[in-house]
N, CA, C and O atoms as a Tripos MOL2 file, in Angstrom:
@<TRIPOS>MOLECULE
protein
  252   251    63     0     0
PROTEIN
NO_CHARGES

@<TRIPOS>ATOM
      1 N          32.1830  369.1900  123.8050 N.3       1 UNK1
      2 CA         31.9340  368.7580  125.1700 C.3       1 UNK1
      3 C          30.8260  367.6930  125.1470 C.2       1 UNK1
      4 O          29.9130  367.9170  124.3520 O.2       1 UNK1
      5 N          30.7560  366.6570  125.8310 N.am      2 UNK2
      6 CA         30.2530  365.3110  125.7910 C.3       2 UNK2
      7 C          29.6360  365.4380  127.1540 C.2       2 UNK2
      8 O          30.1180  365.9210  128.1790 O.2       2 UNK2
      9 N          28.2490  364.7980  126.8970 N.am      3 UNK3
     10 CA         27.8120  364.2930  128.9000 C.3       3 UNK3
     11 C          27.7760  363.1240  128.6990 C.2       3 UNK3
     12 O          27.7110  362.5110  127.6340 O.2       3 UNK3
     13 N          27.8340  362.6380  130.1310 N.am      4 UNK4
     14 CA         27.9660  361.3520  130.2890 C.3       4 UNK4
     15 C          26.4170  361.0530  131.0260 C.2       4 UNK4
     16 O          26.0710  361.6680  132.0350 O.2       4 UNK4
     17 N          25.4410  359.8820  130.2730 N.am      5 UNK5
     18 CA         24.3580  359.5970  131.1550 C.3       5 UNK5
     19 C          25.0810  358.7180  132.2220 C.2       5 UNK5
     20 O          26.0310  357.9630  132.0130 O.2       5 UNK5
     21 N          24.5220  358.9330  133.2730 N.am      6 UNK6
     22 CA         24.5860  357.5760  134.3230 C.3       6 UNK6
     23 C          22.9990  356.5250  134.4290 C.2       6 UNK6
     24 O          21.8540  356.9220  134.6450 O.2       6 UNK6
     25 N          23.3160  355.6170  134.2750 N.am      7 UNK7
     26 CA         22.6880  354.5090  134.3590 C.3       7 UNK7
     27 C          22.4670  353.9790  135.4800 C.2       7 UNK7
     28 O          23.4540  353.5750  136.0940 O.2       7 UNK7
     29 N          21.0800  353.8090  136.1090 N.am      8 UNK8
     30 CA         21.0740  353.1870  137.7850 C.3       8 UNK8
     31 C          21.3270  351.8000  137.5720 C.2       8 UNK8
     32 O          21.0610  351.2380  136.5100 O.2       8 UNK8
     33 N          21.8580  351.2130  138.6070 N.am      9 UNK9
     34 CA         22.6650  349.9440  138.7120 C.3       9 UNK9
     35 C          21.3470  348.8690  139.0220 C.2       9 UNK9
     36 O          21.4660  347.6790  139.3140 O.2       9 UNK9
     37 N          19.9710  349.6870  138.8620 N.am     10 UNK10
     38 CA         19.0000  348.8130  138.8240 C.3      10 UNK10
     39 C          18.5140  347.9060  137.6090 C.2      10 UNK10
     40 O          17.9640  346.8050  137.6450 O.2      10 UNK10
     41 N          18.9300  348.8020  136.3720 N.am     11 UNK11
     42 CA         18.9620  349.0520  135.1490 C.3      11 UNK11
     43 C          19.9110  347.4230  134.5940 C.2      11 UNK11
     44 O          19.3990  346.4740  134.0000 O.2      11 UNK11
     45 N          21.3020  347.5500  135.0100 N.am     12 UNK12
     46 CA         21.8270  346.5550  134.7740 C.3      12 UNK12
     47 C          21.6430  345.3310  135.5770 C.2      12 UNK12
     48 O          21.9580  344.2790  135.0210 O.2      12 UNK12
     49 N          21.1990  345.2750  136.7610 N.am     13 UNK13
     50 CA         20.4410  344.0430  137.3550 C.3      13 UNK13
     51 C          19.5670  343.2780  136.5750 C.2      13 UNK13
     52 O          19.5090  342.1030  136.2130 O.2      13 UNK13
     53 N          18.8680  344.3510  136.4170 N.am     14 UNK14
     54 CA         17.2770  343.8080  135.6480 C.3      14 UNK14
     55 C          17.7570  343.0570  134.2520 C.2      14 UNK14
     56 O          17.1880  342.0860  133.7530 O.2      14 UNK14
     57 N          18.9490  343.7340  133.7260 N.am     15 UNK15
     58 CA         19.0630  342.8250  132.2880 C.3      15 UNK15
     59 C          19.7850  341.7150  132.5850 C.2      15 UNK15
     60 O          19.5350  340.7040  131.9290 O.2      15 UNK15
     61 N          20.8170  341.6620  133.6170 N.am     16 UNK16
     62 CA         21.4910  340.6510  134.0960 C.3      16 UNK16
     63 C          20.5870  339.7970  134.2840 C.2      16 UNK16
     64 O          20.9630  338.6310  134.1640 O.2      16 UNK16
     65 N          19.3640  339.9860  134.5750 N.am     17 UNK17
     66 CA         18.2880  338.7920  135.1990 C.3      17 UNK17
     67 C          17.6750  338.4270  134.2440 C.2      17 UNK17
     68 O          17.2400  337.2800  134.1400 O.2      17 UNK17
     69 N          17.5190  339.3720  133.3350 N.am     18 UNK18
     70 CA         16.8270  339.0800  132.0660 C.3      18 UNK18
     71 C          17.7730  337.8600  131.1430 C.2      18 UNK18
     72 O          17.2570  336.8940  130.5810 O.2      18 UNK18
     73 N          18.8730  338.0960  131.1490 N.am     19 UNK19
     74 CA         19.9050  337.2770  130.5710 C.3      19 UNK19
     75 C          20.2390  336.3880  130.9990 C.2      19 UNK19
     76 O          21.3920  336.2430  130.5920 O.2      19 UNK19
     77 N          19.8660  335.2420  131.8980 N.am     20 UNK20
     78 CA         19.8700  334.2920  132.6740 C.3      20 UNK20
     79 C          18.7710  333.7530  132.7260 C.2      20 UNK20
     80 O          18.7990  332.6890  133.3440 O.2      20 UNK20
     81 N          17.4020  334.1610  132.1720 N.am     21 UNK21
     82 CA         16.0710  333.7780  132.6630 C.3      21 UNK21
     83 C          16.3850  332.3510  131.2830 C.2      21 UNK21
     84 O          17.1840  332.3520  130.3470 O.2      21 UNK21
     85 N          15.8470  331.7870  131.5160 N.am     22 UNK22
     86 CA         15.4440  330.5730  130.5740 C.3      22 UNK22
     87 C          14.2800  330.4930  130.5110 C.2      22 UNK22
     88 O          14.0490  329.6230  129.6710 O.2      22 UNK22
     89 N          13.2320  330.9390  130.9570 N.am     23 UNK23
     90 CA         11.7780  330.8000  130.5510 C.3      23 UNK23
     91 C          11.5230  331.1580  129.3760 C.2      23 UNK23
     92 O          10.9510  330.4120  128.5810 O.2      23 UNK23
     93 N          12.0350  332.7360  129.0020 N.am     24 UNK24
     94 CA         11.8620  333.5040  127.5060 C.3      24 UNK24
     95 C          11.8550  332.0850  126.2380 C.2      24 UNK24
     96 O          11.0330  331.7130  125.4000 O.2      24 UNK24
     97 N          13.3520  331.5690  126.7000 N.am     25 UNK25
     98 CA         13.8410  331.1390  125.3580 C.3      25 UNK25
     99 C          13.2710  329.6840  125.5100 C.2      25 UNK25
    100 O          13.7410  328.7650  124.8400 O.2      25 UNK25
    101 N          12.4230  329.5260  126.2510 N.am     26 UNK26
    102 CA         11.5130  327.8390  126.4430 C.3      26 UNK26
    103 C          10.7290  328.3260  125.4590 C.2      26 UNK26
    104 O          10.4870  327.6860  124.4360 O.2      26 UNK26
    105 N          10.1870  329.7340  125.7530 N.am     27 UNK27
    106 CA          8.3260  329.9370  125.6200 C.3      27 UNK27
    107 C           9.2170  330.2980  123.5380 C.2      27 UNK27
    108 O           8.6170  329.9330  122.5270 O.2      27 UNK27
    109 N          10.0140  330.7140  123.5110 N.am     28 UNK28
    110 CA         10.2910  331.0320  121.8870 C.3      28 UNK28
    111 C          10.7480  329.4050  121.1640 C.2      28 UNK28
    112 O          10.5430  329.3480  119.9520 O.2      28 UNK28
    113 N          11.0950  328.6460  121.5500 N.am     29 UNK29
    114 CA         11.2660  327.3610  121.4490 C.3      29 UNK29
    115 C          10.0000  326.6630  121.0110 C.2      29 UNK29
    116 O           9.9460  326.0880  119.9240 O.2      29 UNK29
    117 N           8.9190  326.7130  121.9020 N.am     30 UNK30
    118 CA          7.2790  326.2830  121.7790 C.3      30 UNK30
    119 C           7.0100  327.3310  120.7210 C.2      30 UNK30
    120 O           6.5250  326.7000  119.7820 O.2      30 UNK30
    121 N           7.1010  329.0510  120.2820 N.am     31 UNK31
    122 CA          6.3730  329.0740  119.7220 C.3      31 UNK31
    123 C           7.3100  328.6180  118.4020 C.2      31 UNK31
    124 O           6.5560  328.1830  117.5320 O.2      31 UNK31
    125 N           8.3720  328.5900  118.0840 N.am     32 UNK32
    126 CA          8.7300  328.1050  116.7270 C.3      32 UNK32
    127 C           8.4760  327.1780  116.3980 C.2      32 UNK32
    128 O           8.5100  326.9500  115.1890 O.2      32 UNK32
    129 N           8.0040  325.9370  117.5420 N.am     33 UNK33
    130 CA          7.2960  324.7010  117.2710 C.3      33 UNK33
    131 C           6.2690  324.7400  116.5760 C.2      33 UNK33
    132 O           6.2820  324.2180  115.4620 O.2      33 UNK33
    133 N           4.9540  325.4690  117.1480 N.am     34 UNK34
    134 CA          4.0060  325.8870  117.1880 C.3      34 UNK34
    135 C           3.5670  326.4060  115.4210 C.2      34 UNK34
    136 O           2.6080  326.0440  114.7390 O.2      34 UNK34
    137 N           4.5310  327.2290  115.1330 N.am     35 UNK35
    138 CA          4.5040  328.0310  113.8720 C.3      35 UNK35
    139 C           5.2180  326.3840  112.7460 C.2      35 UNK35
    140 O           4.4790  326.0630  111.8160 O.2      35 UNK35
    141 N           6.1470  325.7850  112.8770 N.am     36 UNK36
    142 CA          6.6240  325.2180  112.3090 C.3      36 UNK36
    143 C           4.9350  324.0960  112.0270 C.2      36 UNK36
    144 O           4.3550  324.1510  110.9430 O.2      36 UNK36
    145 N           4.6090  323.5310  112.7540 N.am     37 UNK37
    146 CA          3.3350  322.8910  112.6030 C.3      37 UNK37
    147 C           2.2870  323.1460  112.2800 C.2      37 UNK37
    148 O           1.4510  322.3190  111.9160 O.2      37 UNK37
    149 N           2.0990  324.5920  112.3650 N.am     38 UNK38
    150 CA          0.7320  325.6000  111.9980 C.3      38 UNK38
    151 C           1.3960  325.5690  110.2140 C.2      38 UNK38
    152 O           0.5680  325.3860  109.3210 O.2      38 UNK38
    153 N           2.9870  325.7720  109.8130 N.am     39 UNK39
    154 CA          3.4130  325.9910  108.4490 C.3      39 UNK39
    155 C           2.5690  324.7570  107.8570 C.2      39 UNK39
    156 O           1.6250  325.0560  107.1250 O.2      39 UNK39
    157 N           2.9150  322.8960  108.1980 N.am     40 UNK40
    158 CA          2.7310  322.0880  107.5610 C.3      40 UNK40
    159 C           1.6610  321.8340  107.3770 C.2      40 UNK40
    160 O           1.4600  321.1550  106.3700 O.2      40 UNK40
    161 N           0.3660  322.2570  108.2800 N.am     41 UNK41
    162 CA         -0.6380  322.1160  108.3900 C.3      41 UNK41
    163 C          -1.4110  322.5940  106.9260 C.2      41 UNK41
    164 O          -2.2510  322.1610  106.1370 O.2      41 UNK41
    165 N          -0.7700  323.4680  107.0730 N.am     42 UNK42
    166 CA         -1.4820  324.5350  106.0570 C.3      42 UNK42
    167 C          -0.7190  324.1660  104.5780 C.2      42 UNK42
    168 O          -1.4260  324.4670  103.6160 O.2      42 UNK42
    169 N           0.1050  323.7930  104.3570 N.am     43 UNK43
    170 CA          0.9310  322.7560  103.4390 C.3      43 UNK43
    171 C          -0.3280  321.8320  102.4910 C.2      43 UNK43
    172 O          -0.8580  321.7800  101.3810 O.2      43 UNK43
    173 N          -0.3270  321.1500  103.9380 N.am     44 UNK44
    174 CA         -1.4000  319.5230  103.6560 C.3      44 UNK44
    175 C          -2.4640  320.1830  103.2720 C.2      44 UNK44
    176 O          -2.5030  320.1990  102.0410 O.2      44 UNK44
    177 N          -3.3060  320.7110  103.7290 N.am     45 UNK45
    178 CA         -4.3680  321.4780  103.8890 C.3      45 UNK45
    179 C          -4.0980  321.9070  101.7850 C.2      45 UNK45
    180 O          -4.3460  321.1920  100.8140 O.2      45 UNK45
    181 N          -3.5930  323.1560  101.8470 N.am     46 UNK46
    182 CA         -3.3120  323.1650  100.4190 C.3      46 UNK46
    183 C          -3.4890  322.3740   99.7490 C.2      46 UNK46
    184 O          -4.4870  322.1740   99.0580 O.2      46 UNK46
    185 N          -2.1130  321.5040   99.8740 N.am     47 UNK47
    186 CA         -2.2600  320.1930   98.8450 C.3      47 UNK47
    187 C          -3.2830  319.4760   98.6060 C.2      47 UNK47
    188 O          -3.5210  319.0490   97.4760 O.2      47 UNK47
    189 N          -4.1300  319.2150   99.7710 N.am     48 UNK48
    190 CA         -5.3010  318.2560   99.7080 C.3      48 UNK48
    191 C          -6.6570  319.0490   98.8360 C.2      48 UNK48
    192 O          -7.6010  318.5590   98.2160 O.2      48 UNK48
    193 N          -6.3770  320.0600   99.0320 N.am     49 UNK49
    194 CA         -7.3250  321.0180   98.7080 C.3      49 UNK49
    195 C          -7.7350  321.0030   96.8910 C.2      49 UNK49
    196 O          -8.8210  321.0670   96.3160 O.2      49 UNK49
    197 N          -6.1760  320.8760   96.3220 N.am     50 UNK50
    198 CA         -6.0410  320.6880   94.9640 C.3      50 UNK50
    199 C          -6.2840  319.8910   94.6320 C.2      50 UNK50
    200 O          -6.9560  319.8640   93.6010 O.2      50 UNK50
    201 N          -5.9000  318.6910   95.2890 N.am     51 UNK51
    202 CA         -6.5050  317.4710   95.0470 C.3      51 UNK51
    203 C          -8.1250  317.2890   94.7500 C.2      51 UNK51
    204 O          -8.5580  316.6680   93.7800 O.2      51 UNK51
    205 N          -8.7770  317.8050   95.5490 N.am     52 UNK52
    206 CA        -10.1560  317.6310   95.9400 C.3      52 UNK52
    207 C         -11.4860  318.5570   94.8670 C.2      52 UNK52
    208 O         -12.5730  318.3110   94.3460 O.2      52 UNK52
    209 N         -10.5590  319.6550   94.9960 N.am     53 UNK53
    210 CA        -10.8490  320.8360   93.3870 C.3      53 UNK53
    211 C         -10.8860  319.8580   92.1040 C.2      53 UNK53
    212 O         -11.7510  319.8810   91.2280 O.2      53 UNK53
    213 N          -9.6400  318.8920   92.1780 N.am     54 UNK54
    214 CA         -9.6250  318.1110   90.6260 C.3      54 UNK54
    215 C         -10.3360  316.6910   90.7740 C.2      54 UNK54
    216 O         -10.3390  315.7720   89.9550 O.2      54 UNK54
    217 N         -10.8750  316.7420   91.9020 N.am     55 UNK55
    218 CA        -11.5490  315.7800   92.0560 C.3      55 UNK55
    219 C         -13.2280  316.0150   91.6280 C.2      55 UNK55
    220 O         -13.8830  315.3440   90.8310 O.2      55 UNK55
    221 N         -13.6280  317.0840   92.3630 N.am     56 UNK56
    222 CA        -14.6180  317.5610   91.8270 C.3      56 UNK56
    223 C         -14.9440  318.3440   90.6550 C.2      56 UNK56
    224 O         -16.1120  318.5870   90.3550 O.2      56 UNK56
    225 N         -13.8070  318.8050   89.8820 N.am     57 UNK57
    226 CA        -13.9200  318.5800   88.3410 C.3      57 UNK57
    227 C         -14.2510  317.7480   87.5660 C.2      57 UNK57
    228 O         -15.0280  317.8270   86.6140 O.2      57 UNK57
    229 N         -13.3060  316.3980   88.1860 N.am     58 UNK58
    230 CA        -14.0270  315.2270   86.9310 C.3      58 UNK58
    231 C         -15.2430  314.8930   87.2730 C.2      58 UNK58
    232 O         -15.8100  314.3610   86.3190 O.2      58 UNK58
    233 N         -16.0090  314.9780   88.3660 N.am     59 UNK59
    234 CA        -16.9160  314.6460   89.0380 C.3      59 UNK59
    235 C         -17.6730  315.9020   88.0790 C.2      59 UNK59
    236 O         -17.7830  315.4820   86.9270 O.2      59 UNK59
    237 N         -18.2010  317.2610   88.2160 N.am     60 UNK60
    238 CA        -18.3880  317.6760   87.4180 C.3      60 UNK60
    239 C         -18.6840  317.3790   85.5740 C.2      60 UNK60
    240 O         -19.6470  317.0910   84.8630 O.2      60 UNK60
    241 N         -17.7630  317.5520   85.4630 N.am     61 UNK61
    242 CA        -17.2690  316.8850   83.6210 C.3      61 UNK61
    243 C         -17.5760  315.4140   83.0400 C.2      61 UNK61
    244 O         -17.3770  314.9070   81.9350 O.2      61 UNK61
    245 N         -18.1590  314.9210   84.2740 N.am     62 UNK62
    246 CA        -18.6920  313.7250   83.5750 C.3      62 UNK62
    247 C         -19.8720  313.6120   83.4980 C.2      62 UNK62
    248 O         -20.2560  312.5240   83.0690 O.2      62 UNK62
    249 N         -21.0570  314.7580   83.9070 N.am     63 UNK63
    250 CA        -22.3860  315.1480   83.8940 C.3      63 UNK63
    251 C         -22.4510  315.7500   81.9770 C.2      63 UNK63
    252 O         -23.4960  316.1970   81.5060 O.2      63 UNK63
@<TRIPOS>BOND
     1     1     2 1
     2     2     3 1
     3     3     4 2
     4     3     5 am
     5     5     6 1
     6     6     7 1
     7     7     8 2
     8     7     9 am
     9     9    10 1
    10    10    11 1
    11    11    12 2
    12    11    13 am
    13    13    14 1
    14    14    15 1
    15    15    16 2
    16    15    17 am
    17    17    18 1
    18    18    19 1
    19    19    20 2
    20    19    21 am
    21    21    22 1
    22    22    23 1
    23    23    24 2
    24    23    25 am
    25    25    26 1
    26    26    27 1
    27    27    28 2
    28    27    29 am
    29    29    30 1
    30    30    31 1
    31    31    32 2
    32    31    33 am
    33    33    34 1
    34    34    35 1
    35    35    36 2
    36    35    37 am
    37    37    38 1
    38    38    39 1
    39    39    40 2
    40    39    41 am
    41    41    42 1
    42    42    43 1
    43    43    44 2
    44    43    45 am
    45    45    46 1
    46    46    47 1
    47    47    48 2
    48    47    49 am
    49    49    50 1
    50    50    51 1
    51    51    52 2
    52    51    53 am
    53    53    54 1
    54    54    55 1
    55    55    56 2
    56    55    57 am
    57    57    58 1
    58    58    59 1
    59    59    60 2
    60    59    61 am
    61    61    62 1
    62    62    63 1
    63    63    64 2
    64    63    65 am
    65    65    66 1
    66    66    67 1
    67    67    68 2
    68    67    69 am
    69    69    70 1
    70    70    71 1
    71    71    72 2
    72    71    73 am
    73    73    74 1
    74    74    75 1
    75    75    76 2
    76    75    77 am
    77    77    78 1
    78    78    79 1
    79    79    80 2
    80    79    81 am
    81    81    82 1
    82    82    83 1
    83    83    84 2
    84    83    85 am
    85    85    86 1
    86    86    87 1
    87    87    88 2
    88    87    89 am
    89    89    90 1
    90    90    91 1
    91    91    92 2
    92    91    93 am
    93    93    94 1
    94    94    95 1
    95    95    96 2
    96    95    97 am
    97    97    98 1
    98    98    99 1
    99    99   100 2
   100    99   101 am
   101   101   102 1
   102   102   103 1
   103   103   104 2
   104   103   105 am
   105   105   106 1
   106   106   107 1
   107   107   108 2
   108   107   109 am
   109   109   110 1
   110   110   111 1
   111   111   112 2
   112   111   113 am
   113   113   114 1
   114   114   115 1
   115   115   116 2
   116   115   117 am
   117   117   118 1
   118   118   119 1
   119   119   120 2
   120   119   121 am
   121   121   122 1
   122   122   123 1
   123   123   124 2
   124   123   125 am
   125   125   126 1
   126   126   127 1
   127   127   128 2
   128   127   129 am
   129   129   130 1
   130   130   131 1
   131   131   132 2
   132   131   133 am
   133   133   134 1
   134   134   135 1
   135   135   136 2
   136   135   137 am
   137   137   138 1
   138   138   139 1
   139   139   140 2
   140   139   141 am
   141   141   142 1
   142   142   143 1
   143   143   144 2
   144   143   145 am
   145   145   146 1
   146   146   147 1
   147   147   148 2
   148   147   149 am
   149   149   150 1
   150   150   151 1
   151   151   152 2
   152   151   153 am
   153   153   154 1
   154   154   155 1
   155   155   156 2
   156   155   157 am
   157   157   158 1
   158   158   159 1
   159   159   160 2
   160   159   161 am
   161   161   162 1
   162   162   163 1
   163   163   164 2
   164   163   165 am
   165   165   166 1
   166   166   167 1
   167   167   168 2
   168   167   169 am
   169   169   170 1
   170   170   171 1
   171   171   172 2
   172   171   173 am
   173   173   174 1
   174   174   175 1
   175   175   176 2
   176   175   177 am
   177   177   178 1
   178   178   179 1
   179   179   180 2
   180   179   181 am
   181   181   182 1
   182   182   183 1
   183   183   184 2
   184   183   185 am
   185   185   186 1
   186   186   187 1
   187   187   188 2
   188   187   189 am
   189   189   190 1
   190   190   191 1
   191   191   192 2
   192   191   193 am
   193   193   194 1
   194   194   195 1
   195   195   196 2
   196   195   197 am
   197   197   198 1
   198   198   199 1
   199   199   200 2
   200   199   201 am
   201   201   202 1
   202   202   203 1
   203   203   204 2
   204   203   205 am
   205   205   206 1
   206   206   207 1
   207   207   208 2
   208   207   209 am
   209   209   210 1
   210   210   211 1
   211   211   212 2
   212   211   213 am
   213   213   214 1
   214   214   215 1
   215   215   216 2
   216   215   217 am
   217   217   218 1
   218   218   219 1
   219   219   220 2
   220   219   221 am
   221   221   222 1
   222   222   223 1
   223   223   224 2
   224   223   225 am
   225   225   226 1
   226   226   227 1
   227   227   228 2
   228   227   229 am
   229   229   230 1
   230   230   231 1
   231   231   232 2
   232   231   233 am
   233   233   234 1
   234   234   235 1
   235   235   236 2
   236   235   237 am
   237   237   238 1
   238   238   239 1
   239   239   240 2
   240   239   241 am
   241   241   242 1
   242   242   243 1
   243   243   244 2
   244   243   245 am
   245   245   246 1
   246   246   247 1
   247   247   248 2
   248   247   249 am
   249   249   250 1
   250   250   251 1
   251   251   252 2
@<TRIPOS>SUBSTRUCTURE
     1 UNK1         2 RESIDUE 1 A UNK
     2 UNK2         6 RESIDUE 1 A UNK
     3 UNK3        10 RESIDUE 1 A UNK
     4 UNK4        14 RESIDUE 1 A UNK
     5 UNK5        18 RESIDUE 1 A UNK
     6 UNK6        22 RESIDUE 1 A UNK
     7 UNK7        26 RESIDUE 1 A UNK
     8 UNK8        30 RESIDUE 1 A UNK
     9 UNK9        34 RESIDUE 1 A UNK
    10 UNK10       38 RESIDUE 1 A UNK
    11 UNK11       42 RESIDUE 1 A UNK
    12 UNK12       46 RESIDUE 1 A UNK
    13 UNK13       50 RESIDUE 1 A UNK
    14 UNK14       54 RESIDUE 1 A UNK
    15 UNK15       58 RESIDUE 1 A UNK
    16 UNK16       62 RESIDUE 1 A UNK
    17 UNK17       66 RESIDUE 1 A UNK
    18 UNK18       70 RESIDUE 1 A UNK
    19 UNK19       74 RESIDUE 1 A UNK
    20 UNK20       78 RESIDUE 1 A UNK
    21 UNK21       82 RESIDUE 1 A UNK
    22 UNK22       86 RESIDUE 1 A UNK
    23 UNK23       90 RESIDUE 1 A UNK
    24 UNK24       94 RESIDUE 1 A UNK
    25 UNK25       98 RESIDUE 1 A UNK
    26 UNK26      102 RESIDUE 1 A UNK
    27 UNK27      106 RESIDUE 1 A UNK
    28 UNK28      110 RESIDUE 1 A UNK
    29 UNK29      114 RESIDUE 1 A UNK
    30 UNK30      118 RESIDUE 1 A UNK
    31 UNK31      122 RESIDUE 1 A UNK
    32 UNK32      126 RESIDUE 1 A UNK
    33 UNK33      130 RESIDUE 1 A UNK
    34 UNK34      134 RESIDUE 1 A UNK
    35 UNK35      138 RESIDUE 1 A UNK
    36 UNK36      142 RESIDUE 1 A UNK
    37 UNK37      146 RESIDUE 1 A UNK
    38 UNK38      150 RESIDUE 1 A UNK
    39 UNK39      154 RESIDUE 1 A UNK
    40 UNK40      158 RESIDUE 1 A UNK
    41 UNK41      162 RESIDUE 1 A UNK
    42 UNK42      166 RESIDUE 1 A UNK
    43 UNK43      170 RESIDUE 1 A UNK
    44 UNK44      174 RESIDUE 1 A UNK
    45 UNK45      178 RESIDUE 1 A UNK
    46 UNK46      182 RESIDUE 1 A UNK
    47 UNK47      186 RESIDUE 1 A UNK
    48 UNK48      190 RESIDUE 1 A UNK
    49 UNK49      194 RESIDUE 1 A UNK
    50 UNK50      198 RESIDUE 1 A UNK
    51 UNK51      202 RESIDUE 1 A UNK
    52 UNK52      206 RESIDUE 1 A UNK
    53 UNK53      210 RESIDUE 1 A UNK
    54 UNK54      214 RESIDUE 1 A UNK
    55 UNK55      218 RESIDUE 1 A UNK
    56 UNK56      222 RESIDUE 1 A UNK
    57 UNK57      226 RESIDUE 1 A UNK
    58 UNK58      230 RESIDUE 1 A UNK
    59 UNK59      234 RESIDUE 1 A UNK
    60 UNK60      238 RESIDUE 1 A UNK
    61 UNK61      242 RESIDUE 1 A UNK
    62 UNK62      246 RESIDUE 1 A UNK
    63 UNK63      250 RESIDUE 1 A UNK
C-alpha cells in the first residue's frame, strides 16, 4: 500500500516563477565571469612571480 503526498499548488507556482526568473542566471553569468578573471589573474600573478624569483637569483649570485 502506497500514500500519495499532495503538494500545495503554492509549491508549484513558486518553482514555475522560479523557472522563468532570469535574474538567477544573469547573477551566475557575472559570477563565472568573475571567477574566469579571478582564474587569469592568478595565472599572471604566478607566472610573473617566477619570473621575478629568477630574477632575484641572478641578482643574488652575482654578489
Amino acid at each position: 500500500m502506497t500514500k500519495r503526498i499532495s503538494v500545495p499548488n503554492s509549491i508549484f507556482s513558486f518553482l514555475g516563477a522560479f523557472a522563468q526568473d532570469r535574474a538567477g542566471a544573469t547573477l551566475i553569468e557575472y559570477a563565472l565571469i568573475a571567477s574566469g578573471i579571478s582564474i587569469a589573474i592568478a595565472l599572471v600573478v604566478f607566472n610573473v612571480g617566477s619570473s621575478v624569483d629568477g630574477l632575484f637569483q641572478l641578482v643574488v649570485d652575482s654578489f
